[in-house]
N, C-alpha and C positions, 0 to 999 in steps of 0.2 A: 469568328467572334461570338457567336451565340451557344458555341459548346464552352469557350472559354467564363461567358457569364453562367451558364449553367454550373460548371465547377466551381465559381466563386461561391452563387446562392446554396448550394451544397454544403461548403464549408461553414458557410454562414450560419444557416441553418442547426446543420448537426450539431456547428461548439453552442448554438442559443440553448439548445433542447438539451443539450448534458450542461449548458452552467446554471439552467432554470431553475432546478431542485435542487443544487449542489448546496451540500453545508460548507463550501471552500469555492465561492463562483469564480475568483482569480484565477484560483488553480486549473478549475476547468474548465477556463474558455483559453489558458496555455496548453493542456494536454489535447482538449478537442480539436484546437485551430492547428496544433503541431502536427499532431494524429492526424487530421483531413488532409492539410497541404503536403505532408510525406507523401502519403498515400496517394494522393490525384496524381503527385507527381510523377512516382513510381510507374504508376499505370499507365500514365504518359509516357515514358520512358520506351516503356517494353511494350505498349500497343496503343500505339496513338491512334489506330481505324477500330477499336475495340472502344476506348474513352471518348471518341466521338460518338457513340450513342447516348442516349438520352440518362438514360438509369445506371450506366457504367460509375459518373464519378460520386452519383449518392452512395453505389454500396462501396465503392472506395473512403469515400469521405466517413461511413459509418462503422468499417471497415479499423479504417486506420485510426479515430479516435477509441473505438474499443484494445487496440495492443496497444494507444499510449495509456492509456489507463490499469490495463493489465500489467504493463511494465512500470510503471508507478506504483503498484500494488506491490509486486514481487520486491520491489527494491528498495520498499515503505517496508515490509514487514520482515526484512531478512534481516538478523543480527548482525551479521559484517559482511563485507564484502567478498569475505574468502568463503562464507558459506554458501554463494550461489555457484562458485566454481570450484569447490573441492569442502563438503562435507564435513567430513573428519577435522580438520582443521579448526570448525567451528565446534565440534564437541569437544574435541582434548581441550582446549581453548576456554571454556566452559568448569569440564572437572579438574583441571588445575586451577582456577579459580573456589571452586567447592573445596577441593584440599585444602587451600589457605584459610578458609573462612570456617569458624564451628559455629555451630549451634549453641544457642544460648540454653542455660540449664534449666532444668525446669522450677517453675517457682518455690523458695523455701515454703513459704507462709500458703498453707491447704488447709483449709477447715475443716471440721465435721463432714459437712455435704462434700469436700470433695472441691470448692469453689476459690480458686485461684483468692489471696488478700489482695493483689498489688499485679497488677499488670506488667510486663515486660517490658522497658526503652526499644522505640521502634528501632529500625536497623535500617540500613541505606535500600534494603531490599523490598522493603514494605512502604509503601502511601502515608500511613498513619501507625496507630498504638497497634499494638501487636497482642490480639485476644488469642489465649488459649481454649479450647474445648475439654473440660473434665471427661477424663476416660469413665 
């Protein structure tokens, strides 16, 4: 019973200290508390006279919230799906998109100095108005 509360307080713990600072604390007391209890349980699994020591299910628990994090990372910032399991996929995917799409020409109206009259209509691909830099 008392390696069991031990692993509780662990998990407890570790999701407190990663959703403390979080700019997203939902999120990371899901990842943390997913990440610890994976892992304690993992480790239960495959050495339960190893997880009954004292410090086993902290660096499990600190353990397994860093890969759910990591893999919330990896899967946050990958443009599709098929780019984490076959590359290529994601780039031809990519430049046949650029083939459909041209560039906008560059502005009639240049003044004296060189200084764009009239800015460009933003385009789905930019945030906002779309500034040119005078060559």
């Amino acid at each position: 019973m008392p390696h069991l509360v031990n692993a509780l307080l662990s998990v407890l713990v570790v999701t407190g200290l990663l959703a403390g600072p979080s700019l997203r604390p939902r999120l990371a007391l899901f990842l943390g508390g997913t990440g610890s209890v994976v892992a304690n349980h993992l480790v239960w699994l495959v050495a339960p006279d190893l997880w009954s020591r004292a410090l086993t299910p902290w660096v499990a628990s600190v353990g397994g919230a860093l890969v759910a994090v990591a893999a919330w990372s990896l899967l946050r910032t990958s443009p599709t799906a098929a780019g984490l399991v076959d590359p290529q996929v994601a780039v031809s995917a990519d430049v046949a998109d650029d083939a459909t799409e041209q560039e906008d020409p560059a502005p009639s109206g240049v003044g004296a100095h060189g200084a764009a009259m009239g800015a460009p209509a933003s385009s789905p691909a930019t945030p906002g108005p779309v500034r040119r830099l005078a060559a």
